[in-house]
TORKOL-4160 file (C-alpha; in steps of 0.2 Angstrom, whole numbers, padded with zeros to 4 digits, m for minus):
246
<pt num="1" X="m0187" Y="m0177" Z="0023"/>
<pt num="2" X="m0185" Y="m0176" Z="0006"/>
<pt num="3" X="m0200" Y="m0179" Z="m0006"/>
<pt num="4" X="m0200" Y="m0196" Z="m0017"/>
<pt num="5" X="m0213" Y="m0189" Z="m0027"/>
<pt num="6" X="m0199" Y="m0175" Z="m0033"/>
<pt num="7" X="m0185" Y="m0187" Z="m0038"/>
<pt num="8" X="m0195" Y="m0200" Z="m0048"/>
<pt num="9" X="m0194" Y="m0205" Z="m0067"/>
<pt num="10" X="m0208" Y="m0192" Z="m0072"/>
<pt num="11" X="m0194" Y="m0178" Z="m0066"/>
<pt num="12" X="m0187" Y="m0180" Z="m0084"/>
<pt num="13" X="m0203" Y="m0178" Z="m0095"/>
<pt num="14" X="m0204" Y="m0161" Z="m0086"/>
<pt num="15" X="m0201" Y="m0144" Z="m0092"/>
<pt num="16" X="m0187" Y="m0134" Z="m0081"/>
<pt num="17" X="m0200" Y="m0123" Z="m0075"/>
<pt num="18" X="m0212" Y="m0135" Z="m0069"/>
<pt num="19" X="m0195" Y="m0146" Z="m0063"/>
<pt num="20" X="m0189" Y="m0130" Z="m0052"/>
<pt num="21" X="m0208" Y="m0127" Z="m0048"/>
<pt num="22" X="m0212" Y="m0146" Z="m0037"/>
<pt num="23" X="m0193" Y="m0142" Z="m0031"/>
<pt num="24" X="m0199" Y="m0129" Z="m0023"/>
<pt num="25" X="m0217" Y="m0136" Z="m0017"/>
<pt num="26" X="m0210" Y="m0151" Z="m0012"/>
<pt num="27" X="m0192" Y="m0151" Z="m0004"/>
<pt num="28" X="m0195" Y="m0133" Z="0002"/>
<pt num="29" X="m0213" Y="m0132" Z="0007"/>
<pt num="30" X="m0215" Y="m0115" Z="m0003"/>
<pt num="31" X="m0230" Y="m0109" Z="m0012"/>
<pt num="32" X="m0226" Y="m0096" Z="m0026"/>
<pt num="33" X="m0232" Y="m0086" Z="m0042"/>
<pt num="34" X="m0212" Y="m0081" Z="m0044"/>
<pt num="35" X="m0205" Y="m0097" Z="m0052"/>
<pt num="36" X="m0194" Y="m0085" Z="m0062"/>
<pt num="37" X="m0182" Y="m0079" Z="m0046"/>
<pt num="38" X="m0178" Y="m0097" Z="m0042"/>
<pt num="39" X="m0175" Y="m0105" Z="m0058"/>
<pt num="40" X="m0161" Y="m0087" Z="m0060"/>
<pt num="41" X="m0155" Y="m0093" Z="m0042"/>
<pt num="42" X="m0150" Y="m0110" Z="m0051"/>
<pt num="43" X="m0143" Y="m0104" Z="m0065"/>
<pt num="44" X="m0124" Y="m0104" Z="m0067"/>
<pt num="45" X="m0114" Y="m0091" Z="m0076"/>
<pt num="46" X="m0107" Y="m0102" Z="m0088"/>
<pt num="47" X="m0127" Y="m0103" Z="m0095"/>
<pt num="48" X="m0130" Y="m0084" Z="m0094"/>
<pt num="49" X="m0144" Y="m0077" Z="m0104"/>
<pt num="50" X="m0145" Y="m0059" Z="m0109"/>
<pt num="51" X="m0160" Y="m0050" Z="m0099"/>
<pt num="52" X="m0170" Y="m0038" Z="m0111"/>
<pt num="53" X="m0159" Y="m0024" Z="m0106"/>
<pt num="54" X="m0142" Y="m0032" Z="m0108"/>
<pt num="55" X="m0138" Y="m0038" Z="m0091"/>
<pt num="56" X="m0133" Y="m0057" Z="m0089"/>
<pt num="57" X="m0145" Y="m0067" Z="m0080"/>
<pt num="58" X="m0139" Y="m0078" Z="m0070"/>
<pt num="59" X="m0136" Y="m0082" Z="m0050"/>
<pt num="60" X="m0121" Y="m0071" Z="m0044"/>
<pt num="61" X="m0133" Y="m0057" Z="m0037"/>
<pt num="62" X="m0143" Y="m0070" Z="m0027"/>
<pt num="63" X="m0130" Y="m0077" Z="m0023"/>
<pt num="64" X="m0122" Y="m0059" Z="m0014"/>
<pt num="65" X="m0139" Y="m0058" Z="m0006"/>
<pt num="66" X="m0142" Y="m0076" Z="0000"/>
<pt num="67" X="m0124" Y="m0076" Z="0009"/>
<pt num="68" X="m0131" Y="m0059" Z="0019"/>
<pt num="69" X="m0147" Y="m0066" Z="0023"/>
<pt num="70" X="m0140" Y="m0084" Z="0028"/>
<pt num="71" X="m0126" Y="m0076" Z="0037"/>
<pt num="72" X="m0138" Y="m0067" Z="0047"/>
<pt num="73" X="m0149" Y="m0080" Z="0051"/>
<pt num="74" X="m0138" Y="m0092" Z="0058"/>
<pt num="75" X="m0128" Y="m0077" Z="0068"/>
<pt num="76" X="m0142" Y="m0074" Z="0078"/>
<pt num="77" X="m0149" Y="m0094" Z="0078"/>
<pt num="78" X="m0130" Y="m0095" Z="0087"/>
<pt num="79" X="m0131" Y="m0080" Z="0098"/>
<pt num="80" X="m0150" Y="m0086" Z="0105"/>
<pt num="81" X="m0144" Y="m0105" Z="0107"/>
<pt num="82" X="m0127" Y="m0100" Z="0115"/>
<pt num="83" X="m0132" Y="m0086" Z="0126"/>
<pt num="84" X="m0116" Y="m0088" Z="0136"/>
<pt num="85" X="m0102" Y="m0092" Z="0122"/>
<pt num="86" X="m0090" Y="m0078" Z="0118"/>
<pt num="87" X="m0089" Y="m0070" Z="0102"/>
<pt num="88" X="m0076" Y="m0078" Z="0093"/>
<pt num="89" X="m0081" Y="m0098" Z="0098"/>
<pt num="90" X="m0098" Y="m0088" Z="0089"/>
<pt num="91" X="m0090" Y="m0082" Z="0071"/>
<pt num="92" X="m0081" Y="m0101" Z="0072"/>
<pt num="93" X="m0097" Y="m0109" Z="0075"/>
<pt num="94" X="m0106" Y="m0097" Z="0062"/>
<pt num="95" X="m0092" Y="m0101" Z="0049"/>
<pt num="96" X="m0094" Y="m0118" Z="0050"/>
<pt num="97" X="m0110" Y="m0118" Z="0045"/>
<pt num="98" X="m0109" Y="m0107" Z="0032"/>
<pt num="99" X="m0091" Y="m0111" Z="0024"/>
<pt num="100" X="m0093" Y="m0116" Z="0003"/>
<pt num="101" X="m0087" Y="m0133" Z="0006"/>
<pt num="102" X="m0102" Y="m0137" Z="0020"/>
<pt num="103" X="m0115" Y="m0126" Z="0010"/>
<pt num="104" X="m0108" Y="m0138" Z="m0005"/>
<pt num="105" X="m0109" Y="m0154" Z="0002"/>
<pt num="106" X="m0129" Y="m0150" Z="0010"/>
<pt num="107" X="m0135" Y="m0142" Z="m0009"/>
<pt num="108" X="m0130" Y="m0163" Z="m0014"/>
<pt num="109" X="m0141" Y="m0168" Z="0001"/>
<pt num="110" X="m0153" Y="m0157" Z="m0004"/>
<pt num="111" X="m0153" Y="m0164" Z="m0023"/>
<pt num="112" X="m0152" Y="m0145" Z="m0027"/>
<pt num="113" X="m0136" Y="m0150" Z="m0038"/>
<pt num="114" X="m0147" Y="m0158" Z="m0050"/>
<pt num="115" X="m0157" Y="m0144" Z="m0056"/>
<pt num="116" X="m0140" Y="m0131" Z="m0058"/>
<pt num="117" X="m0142" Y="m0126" Z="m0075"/>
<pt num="118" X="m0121" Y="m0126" Z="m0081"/>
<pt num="119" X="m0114" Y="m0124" Z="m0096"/>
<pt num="120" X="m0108" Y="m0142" Z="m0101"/>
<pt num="121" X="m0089" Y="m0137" Z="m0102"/>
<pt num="122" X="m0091" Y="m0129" Z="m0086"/>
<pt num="123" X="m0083" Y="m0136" Z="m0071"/>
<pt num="124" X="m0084" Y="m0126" Z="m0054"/>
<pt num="125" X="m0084" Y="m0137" Z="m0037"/>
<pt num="126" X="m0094" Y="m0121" Z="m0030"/>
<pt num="127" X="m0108" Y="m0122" Z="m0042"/>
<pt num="128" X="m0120" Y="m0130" Z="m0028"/>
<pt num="129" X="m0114" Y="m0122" Z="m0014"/>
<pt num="130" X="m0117" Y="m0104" Z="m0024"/>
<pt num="131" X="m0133" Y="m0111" Z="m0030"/>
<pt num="132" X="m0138" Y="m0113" Z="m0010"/>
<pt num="133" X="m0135" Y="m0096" Z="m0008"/>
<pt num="134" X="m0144" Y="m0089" Z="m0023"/>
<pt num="135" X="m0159" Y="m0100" Z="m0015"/>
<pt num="136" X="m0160" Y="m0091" Z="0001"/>
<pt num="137" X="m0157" Y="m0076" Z="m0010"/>
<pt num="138" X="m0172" Y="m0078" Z="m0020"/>
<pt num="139" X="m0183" Y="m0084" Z="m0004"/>
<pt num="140" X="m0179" Y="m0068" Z="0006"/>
<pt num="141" X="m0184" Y="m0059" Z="m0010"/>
<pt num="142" X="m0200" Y="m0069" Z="m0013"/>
<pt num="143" X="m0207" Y="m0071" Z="0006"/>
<pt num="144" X="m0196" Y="m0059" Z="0018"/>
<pt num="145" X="m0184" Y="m0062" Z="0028"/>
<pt num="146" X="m0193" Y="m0070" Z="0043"/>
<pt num="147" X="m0201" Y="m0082" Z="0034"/>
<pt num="148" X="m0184" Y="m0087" Z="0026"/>
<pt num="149" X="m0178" Y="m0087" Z="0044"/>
<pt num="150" X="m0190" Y="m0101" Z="0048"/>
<pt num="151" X="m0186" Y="m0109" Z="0031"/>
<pt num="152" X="m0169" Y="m0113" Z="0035"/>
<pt num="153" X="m0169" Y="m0116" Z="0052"/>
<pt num="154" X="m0187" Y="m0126" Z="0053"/>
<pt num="155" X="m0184" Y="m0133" Z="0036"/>
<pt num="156" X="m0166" Y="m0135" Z="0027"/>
<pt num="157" X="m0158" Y="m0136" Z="0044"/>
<pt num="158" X="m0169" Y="m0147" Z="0052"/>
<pt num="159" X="m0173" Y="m0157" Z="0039"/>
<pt num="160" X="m0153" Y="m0160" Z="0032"/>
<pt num="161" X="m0141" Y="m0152" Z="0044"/>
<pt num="162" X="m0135" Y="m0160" Z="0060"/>
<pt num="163" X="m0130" Y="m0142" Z="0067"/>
<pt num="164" X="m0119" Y="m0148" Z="0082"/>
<pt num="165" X="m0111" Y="m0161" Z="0073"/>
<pt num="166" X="m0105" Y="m0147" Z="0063"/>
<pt num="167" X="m0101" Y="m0136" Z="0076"/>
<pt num="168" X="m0092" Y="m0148" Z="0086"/>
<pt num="169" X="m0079" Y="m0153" Z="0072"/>
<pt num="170" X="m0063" Y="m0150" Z="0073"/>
<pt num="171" X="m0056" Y="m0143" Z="0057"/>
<pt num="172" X="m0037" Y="m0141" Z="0059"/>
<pt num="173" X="m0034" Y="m0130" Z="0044"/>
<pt num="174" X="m0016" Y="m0125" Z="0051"/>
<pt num="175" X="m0011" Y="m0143" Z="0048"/>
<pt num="176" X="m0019" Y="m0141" Z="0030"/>
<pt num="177" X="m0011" Y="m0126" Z="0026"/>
<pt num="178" X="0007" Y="m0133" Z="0032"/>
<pt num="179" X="0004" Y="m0151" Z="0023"/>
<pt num="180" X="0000" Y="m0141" Z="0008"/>
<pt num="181" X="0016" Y="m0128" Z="0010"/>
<pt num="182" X="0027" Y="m0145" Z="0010"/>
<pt num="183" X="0022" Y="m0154" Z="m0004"/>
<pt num="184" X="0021" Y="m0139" Z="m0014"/>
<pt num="185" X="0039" Y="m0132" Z="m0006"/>
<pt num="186" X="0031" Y="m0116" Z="m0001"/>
<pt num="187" X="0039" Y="m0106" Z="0016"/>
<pt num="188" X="0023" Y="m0104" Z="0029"/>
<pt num="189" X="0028" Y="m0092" Z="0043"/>
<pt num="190" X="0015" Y="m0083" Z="0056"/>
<pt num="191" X="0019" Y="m0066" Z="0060"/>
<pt num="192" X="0010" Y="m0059" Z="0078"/>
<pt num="193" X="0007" Y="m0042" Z="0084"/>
<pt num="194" X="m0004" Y="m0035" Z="0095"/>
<pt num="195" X="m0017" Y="m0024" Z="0088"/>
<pt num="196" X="m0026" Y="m0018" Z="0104"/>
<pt num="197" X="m0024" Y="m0021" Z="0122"/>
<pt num="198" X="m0033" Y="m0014" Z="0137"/>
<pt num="199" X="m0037" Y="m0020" Z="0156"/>
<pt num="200" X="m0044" Y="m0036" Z="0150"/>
<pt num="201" X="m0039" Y="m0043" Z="0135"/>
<pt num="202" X="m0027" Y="m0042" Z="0120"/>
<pt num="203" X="m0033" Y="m0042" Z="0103"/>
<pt num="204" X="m0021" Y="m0051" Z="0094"/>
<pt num="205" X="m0014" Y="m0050" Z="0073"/>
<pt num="206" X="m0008" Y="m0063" Z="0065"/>
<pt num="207" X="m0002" Y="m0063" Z="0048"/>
<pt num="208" X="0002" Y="m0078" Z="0035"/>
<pt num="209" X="0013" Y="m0078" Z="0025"/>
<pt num="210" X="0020" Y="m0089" Z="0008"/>
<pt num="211" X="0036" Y="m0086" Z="0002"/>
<pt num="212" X="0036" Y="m0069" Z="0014"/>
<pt num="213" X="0025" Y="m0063" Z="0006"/>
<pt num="214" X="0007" Y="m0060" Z="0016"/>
<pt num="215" X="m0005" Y="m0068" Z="0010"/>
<pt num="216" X="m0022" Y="m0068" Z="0026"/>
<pt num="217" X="m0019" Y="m0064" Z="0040"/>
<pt num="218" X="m0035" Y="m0062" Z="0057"/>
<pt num="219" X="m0038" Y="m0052" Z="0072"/>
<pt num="220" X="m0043" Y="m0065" Z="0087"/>
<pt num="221" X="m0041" Y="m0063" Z="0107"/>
<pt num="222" X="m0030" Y="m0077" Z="0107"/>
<pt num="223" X="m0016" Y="m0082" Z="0095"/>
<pt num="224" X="m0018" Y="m0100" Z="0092"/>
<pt num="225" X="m0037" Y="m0097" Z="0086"/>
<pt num="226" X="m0031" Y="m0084" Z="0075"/>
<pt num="227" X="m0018" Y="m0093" Z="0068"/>
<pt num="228" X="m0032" Y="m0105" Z="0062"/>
<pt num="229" X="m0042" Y="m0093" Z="0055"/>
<pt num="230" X="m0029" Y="m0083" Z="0047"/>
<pt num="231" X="m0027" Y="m0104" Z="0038"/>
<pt num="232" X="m0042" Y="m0106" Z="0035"/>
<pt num="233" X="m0044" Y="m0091" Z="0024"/>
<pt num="234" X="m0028" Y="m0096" Z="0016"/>
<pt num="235" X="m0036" Y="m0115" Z="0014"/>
<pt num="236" X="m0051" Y="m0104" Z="0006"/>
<pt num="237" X="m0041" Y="m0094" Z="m0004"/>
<pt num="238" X="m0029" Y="m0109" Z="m0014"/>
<pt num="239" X="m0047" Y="m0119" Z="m0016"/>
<pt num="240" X="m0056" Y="m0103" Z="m0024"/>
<pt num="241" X="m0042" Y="m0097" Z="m0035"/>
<pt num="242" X="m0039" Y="m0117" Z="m0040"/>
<pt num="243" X="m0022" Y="m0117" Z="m0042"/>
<pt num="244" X="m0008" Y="m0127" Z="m0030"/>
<pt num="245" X="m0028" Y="m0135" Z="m0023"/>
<pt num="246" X="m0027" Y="m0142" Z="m0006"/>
């Protein structure tokens, strides 16, 4: 569990490198000479500094590799723990556990919030669950890939996660999307096609549209789960662009 050691007054008489530095040590376990990569994976775009050859330092490469490597990660955790579960319960599962707004919510748990380093007009509700990403990022850069397989699984998930808790709720993001439509008077319609169909099963398209226009649409084997992922894509869409929120 997290250390009280971190999060004690002294925190405050500390430089950020040393702050970022007994993060590390002591909520992640990690021993390092490459402070440098994670204090860049906790730092926002809004407080960009210019690296010596012009480019802005800042988490949003980390942050592309950390949703790679985490993705991975917990793709096969689920396919070795579910050896019998068909693949689209699997990418439901996976996206649970890697959505933002649970990636969000564990970076807070994780107290990794408090060491984002934000410009102080800047308000983003992503900032911690991008900064979690730039993390993972930064460990599989500094101690490979299978060590920051055991990381995450022996030691963020175990440690701050209740997996099947996660896996097991129910997320009706249909009803979201059609609340939403309604009290922003917006028209919702679902469009289905078939996209492939053989002997055994049908692959089925749904599409989503506002206003007829498209706006996500998925591919599933069954129409009501993709009709709730084609929502959920349109739940993730209107949070990240921030306008009409949910």
């Amino acid at each position: 569990m997290l250390s009280v050691f971190f999060f004690n007054s002294s925190k405050k008489e500390l430089t950020r490198e040393q702050q970022v530095a007994r993060y590390i040590r002591s909520v992640l376990r990690i021993r390092t000479s490459n402070v440098s990569i994670y204090m860049t994976a906790l730092t926002h775009r809004s407080a960009s500094e210019a690296s010596f050859d012009g480019h802005a330092l800042n988490n949003e490469r980390l942050e592309y590799l950390g949703d790679a490597v985490l993705d991975a990660v917990v793709a096969e955790y689920l396919f070795k723990k579910f050896p019998f579960k068909p693949e689209g319960d699997l990418t439901e599962m996976r996206s649970k556990l890697v959505k933002r707004e649970h990636l969000g919510l564990l970076a807070h748990k994780m107290h990794l919030d408090q060491l984002i380093e934000m410009s102080p007009n800047s308000h983003s509700k992503f900032a911690g669950g991008d900064a979690f990403e730039a993390l993972i990022g930064a460990i599989f850069l500094d101690k490979g890939y299978e060590k920051t397989k055991r990381i995450i699984l022996q030691r963020i998930f175990a440690d701050f996660v209740n997996i099947n808790a996660v896996i097991t709720e129910e997320s009706n993001y249909k009803s979201k999307i059609l609340n939403w439509a309604q009290r922003a008077h917006k028209k919702i319609e679902f469009r289905h096609d078939i996209a492939e169909r053989n002997r055994r099963s049908t692959l089925y398209r749904v599409q989503l549209l506002v206003d007829d226009e498209p706006f996500t649409e998925a591919l599933e084997y069954s129409v009501k789960k993709a009709e709730q992922i084609a929502s959920e894509r349109a739940v993730t869409k209107l949070d990240e662009t921030s306008e009409n929120p949910l």
